[in-house]
C-alpha positions in Angstrom: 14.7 -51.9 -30.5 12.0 -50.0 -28.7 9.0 -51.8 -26.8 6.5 -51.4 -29.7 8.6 -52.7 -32.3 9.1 -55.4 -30.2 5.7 -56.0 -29.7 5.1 -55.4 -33.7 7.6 -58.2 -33.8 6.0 -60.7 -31.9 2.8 -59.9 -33.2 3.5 -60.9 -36.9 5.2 -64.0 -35.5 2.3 -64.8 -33.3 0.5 -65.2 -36.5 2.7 -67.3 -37.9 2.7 -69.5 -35.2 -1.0 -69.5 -35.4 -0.5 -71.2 -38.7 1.8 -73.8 -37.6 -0.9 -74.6 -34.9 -3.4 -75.3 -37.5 -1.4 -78.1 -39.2 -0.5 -79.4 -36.2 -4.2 -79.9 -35.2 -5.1 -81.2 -38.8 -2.5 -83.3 -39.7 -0.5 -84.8 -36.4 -3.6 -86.6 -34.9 -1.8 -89.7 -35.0 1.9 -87.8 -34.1 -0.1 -86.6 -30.4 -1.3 -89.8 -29.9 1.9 -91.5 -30.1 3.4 -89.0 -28.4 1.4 -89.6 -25.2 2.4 -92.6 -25.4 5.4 -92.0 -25.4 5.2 -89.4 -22.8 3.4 -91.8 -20.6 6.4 -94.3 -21.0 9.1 -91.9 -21.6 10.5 -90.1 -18.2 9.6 -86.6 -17.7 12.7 -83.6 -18.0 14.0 -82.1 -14.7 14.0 -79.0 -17.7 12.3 -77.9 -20.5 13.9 -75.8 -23.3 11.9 -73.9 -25.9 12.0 -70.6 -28.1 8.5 -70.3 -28.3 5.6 -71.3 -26.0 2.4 -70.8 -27.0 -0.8 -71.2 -24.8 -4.6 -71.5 -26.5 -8.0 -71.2 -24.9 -10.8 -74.4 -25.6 -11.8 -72.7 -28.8 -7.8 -73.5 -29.9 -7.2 -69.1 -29.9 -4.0 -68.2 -28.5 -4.0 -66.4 -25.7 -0.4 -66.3 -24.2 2.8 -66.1 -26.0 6.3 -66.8 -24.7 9.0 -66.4 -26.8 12.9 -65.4 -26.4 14.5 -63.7 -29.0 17.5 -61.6 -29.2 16.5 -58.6 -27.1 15.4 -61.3 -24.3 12.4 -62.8 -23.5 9.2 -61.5 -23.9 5.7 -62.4 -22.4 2.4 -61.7 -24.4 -1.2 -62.3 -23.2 -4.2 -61.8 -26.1 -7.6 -61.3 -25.5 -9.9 -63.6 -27.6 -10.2 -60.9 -30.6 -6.6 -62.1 -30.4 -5.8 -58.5 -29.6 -2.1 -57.7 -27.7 -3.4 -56.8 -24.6 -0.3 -56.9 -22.0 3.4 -57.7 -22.7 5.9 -58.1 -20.4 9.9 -58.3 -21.5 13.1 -57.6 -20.8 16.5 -56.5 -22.4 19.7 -55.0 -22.0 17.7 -51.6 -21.7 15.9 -53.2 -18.7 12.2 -54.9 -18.4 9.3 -53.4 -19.2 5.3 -54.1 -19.0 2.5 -53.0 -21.4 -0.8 -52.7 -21.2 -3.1 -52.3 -24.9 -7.0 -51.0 -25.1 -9.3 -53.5 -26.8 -7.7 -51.3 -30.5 -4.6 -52.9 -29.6 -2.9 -49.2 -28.8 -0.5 -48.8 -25.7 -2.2 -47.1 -23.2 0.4 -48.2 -19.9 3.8 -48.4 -19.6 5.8 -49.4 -16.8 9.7 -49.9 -17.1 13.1 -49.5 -15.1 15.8 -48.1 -16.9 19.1 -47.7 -16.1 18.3 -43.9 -14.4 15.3 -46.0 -13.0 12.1 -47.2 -12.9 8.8 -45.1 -15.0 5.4 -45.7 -15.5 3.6 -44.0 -18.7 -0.3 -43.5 -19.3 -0.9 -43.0 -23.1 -4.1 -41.3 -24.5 -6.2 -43.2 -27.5 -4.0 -41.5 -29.7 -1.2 -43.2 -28.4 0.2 -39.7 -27.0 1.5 -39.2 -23.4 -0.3 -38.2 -21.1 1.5 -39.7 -17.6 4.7 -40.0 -16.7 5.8 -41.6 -13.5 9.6 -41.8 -12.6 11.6 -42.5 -9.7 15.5 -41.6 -10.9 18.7 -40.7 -8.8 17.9 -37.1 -8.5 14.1 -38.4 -7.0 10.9 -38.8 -7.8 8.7 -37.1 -10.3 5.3 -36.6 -11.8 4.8 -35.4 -15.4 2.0 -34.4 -17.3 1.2 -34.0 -20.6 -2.1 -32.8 -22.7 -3.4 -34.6 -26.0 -1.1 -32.8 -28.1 2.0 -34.8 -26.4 3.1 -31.6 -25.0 4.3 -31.4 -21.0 2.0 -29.0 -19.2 3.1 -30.2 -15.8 5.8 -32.0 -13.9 6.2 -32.5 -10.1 9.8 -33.4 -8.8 11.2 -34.2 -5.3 15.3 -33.5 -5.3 17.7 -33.3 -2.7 16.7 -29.6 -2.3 12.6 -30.0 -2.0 9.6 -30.9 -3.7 9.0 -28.7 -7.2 6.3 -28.4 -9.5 5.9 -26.7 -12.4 3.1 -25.7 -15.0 3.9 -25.1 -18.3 1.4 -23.5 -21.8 0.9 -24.6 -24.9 4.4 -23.8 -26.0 5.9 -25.7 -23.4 6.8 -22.3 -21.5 7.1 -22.2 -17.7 4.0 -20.0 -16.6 3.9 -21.5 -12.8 6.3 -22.9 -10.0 6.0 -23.9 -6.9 8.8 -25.3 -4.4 9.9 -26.2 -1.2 13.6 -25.6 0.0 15.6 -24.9 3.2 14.2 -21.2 2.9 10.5 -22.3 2.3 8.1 -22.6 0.0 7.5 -20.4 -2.8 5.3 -19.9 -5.8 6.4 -18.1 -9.3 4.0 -17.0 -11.6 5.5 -16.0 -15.4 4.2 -14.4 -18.1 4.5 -15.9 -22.3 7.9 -14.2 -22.2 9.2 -16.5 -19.2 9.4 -13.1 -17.1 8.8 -13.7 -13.3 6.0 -11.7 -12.7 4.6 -12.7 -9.4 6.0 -14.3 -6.4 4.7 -15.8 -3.2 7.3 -16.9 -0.7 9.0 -16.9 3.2 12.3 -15.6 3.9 13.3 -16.6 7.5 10.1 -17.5 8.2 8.4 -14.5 6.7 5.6 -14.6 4.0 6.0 -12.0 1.0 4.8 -11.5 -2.3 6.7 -10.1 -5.2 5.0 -8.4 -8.6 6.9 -7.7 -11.1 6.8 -5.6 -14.4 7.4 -7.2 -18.4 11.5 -6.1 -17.8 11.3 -8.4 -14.3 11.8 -5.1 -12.1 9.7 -5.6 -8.7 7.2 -2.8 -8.6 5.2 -4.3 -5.8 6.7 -5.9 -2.3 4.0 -7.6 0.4 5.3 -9.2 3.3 4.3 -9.8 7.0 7.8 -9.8 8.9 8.3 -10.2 12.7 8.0 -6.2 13.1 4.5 -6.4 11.2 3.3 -6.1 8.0 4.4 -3.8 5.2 4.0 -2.8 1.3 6.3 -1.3 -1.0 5.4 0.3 -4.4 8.5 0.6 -6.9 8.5 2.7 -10.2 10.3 1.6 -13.2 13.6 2.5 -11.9 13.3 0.0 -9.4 12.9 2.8 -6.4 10.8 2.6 -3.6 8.1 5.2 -3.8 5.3 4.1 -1.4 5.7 1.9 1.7 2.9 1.1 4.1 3.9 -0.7 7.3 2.2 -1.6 10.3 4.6 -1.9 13.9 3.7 -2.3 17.2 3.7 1.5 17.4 1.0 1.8 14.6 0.4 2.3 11.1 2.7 4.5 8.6 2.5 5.3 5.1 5.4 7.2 3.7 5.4 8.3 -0.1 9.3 9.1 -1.2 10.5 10.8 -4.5 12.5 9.5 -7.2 16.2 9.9 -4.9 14.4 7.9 -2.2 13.9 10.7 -0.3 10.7 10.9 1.9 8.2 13.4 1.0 5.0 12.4 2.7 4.7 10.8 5.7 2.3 9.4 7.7 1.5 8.0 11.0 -0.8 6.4 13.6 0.5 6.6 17.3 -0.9 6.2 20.6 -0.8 9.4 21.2 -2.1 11.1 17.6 -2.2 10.4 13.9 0.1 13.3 12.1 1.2 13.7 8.3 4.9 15.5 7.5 5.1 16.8 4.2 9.1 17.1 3.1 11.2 19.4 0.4 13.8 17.5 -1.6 16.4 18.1 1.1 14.5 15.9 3.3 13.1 18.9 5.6 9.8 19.0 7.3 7.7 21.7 6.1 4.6 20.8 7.0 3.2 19.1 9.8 -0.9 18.1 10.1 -1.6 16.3 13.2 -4.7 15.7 15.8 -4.0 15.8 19.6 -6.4 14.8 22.6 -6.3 18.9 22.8 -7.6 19.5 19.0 -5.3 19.5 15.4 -2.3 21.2 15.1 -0.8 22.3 11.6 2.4 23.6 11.2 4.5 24.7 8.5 8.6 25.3 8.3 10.9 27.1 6.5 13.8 25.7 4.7 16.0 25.5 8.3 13.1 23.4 9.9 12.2 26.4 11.8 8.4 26.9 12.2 7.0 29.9 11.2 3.6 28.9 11.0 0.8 27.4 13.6 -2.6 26.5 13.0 -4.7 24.7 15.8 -8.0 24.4 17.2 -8.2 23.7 21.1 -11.0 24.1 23.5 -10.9 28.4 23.8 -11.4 27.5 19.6 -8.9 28.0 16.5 -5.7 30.0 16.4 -3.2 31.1 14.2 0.3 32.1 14.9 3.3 33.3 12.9 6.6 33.0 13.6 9.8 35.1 12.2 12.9 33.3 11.2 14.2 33.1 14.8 10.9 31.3 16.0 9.2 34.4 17.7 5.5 34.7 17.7 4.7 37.8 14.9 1.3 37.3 14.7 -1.5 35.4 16.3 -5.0 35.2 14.9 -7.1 33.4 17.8 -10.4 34.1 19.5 -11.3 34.0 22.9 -14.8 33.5 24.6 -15.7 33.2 20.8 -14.1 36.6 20.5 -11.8 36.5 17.2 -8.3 38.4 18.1 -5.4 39.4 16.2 -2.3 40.0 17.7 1.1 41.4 16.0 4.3 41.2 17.9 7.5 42.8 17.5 11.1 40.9 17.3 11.1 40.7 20.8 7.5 38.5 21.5 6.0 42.0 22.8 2.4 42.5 21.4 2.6 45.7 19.5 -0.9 45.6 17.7 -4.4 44.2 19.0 -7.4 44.0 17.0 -10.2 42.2 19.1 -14.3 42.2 17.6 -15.8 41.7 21.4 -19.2 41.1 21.8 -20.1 44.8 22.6 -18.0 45.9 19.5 -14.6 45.7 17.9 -11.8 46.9 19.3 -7.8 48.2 18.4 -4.8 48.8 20.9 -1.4 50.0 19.8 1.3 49.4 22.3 4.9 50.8 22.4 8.3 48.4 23.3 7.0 48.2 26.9 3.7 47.0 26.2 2.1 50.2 27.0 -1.3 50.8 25.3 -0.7 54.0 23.5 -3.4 54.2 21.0 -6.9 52.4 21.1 -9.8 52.5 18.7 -13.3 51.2 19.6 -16.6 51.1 18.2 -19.7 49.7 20.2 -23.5 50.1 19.6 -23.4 53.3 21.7 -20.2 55.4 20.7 -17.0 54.9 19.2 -14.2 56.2 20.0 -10.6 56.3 19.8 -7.6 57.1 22.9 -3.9 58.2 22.7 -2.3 57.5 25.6 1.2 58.2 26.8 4.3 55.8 28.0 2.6 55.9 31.3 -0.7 54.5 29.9 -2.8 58.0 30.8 -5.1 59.2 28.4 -4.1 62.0 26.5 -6.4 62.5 24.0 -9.7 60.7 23.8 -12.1 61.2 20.7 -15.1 60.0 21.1 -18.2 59.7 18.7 -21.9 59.2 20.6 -25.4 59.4 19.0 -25.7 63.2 20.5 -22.3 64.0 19.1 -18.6 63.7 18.9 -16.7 64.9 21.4 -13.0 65.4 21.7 -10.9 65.6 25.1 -7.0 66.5 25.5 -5.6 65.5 28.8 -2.4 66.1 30.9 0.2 63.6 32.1 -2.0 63.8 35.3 -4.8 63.1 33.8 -6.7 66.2 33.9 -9.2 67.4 31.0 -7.9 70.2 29.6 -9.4 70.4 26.4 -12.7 69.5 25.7 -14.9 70.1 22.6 -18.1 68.7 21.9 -21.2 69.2 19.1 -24.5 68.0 20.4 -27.7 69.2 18.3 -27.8 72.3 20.0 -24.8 73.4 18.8 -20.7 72.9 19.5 -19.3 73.3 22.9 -15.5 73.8 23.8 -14.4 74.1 27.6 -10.7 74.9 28.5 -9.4 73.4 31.9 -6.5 74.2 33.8 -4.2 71.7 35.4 -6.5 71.3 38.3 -9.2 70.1 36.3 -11.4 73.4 36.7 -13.2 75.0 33.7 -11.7 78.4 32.7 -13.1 79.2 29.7 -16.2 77.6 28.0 -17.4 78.6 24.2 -20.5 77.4 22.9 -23.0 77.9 20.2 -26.4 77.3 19.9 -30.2 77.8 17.8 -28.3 81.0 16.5 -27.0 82.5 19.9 -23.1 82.1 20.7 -21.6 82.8 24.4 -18.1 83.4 25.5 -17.5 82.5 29.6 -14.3 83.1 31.2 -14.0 81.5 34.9 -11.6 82.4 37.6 -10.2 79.5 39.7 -12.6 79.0 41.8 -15.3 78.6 38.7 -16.7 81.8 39.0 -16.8 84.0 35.9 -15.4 86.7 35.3 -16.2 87.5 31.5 -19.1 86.5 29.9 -20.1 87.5 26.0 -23.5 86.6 24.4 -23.8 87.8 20.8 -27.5 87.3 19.2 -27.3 87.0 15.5 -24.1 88.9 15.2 -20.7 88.8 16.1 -19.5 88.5 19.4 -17.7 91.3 21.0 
C-alpha cells in the first residue's frame, strides 16, 4: 500500500471517528463524569494501549490522528478545515512524512527506503517536481518540469559528481562530470549524438565538436606545448591545425592522405609559408627576412630552380637549372634593372642592363670575355665585336652626324673605317700601324680618291666633279 492510499485510508476513517466523537459528546455526559471519578479513584496505568487516538481543538475539530493499522502506525495532523495537512508513518517499506497544501494535495515527501532515504517536492498538480536521494551509489538531485517529466538530475558516485539535463523527450541534451581525469561537459543533439565536448586530459583543457554521425570535425585544446586547433573533414582527417609553441605560431593545411600542403610559420627569425605537392615536397617557399622577402620555388627533387627576393640594392630574380646553377638573374642595381643569362657552368653568357645613360647588351664567350656589346645612349648607339682577348674588332656606331663603322686588328689598330656625315660618306683604310693609306670620300656632288704612303703623305690623289672618277 502506497503513502496516499494510506492516507486516503485514514482519511475516511478519521471521519468516522468524527462521528463516534459526536455521540460521545451527546449522549455520555453522565459516562465522563463517572469516569473521572473513577479515574480520580482508580490508579493510573504505567501503559496505555489504543488503536486509535484522536486529539480535538476547543471547538471539539480533530486535529491529530493516531492510529495503527496493519502497515504500522501512522500519525495525522489536520488543519481546522479538517484538511490532511502532514502525516507521518511507517511500514515494512520504511517511514515516511507528508506534507498537504491547504487543497489537501501532497506537495512534500520525505522517506527512507531500503536503497535509502528521498525527499520529493510535488507541484499543485500533484506531479514531481524534486527529488532528493541519498542511496548506496550516493547522493543525487533530480528534477522534473510540470509534465512529470525529468529534465535534470545531479549525482555524486564513487567516480565524481554528474549532472545531466535532459528535453522534453526525456533525451540527454547536456552532461557535466567530474572524474580522476577532470571535469568535462557533453553537449548532444535530439538524436543523443555527442556534439560538443569541453574537457582536461592530464590536466589540459580541450573542446571537442562533432558532426550528426559523432565524427570530431573540430579539436581545441591548450596543452603544455601551447595551444592548438584541428579541423577534421567527414572522413575523420585532419585538414587544418593551428598551434601556438614557444617557437611561434603555425598553421598547416594537409590534404585528404594527411599529407601537408600548406604550411605556415612565425619564428624569431621570419614568418615563411611552404606550399607542398602530394609527395610531401616543398615547391614553394614565401618568406620575409630582416634583409627583405624571399620566394622560392622547387622542382619535383626539392631542388630550387627559382628565386625571387627584394633586399636593400632592390628586387631580383634568379633561375636555376636542374643541378641548382644560376641561368638567369633578373635584378637591378643602383635602380638599374639587369638581366643576366648563364651558361651550365655559372659563367654569365648574356647581359642586358638599361643604365641611366641608356640600355646596354654584352655577349660573353665560356671565359667570360665580352665578345659582342650593343648600346644605345642619348648621343649614339652603337654596337662592338670583340675577340677572345676582349679587343675591339669591329665597332658600329650610330651618332646624330652619322653612322660610322670601324674594323680593327688583334692590336687594336683601325683599319677600316667608314663613315656618312651630311656632307657625304667617308671610308679611310689603315695599315697595321694605324696610319691612313687610302681615304675615299664623297661630298655636295664632288668625290676624291687619296692614296698615302707610310709616312701619310700622298701619293695619288683623284677628284672627279660631276663625273666619274678616273
Amino acid at each position: 500500500m502506497t503513502t496516499e492510499e494510506r492516507m486516503e485510508k485514514v482519511e475516511k476513517e478519521l471521519a468516522s471517528a468524527k462521528r463516534q466523537i459526536l455521540w460521545l459528546v451527546v449522549g455520555g455526559a453522565v459516562v465522563v463524569v463517572c469516569a473521572t471519578l473513577l479515574l480520580a479513584l482508580w490508579p493510573r496505568p504505567a501503559e496505555v494501549h489504543a488503536r486509535l487516538f484522536v486529539l480535538s481543538d476547543a471547538n471539539g475539530r480533530s486535529r491529530a490522528l493516531l492510529k495503527m493499522d496493519e502497515d504500522g502506525p501512522m500519525l495525522s495532523l489536520l488543519d481546522e478545515k479538517g484538511q490532511l495537512r502532514a502525516g507521518l508513518s511507517t511500514s515494512k517499506n520504511g517511514p515516511a512524512l507528508v506534507l498537504n497544501d491547504e487543497k489537501g494535495n501532497g506537495r512534500a515527501m520525505l522517506g527512507l527506503a531500503e536503497g535509502g532515504p528521498g525527499l520529493h517536492l510535488f507541484g499543485e498538480n500533484g506531479k514531481d517536481r524534486v527529488l532528493l536521494t541519498a542511496f548506496k551509489n550516493g547522493p543525487g538531485l533530480f528534477l522534473s518540469d510540470g509534465s512529470d517529466k525529468p529534465r535534470a538530475g545531479l549525482i555524486v558516485s564513487k567516480d565524481g559528481p554528474r549532472l545531466v539535463m535532459t528535453d522534453e523527450n526525456s533525451r540527454e541534451r547536456a552532461t557535466l562530470d567530474v572524474d580522476k581525469t577532470g571535469p568535462g561537459l557533453d553537449l548532444f543533439d535530439e538524436n543523443g549524438m555527442d556534439r560538443a565536448s569541453l574537457s582536461t586530459w592530464n590536466n589540459e583543457p580541450g573542446l571537442s565538436l562533432s558532426d550528426e554521425n559523432g565524427k570530431d570535425r573540430v579539436m581545441l585544446a591548450a596543452s603544455k606545448d601551447g595551444p592548438w586547433l584541428s579541423l577534421f573533414d567527414d572522413n575523420g582527417k585532419d585538414r587544418a591545425s593551428l598551434a601556438a609553441s614557444k617557437d611561434g605560431p603555425m598553421l598547416s593545411l594537409l590534404d585528404e592522405n594527411g599529407k601537408d600542403r600548406v604550411m605556415l610559420t612565425e619564428s624569431k627569425e621570419r614568418p615563411e609559408l611552404g606550399l607542398f605537392d602530394d609527395n610531401g615536397k616543398e615547391r614553394a617557399s614565401l618568406f620575409a627576412s630582416k634583409d627583405g622577402p624571399v620566394l622560392t620555388l622547387s622542382d619535383e627533387n626539392g631542388t630550387a630552380r627559382a628565386w625571387l627576393d627584394v633586399d636593400k640594392a632592390g628586387p631580383g630574380l634568379d633561375l636555376f637549372d636542374k643541378n641548382g646553377m644560376d641561368r638567369a638573374s633578373l635584378s637591378t642595381w643602383n635602380d638599374e634593372p639587369g638581366l643576366s643569362l648563364s651558361d651550365e657552368n655559372g659563367k654569365d653568357r648574356v647581359i642586358l642592363v638599361a643604365f641611366k645613360k641608356g640600355p646596354g647588351l654584352s655577349l660573353l664567350d665560356e671565359a667570360g670575355t665580352d665578345r659582342a656589346s650593343l648600346s644605345a645612349s642619348k648621343d649614339a648607339s652603337g654596337l662592338s665585336l670583340l675577340d677572345g682577348n676582349g679587343n675591339d674588332r669591329v665597332i658600329l656606331t650610330a651618332f646624330k652626324d652619322g653612322p660610322l663603322l670601324g674594323l680593327f686588328d688583334e692590336n687594336g689598330n683601325d683599319r677600316v673605317m667608314l663613315a656618312a656625315s651630311k656632307d657625304g660618306p667617308a671610308l679611310g683604310l689603315f695599315d697595321e700601324n694605324g696610319k691612313d693609306r687610302t681615304s675615299l670620300s664623297a661630298s655636295n656632288g664632288n668625290a676624291g680618291l687619296s692614296l698615302l704612303d707610310g709616312n701619310g703623305k700622298i701619293s695619288v690623289q683623284e677628284r672627279a666633279v660631276a663625273g666619274p672618277v678616273r
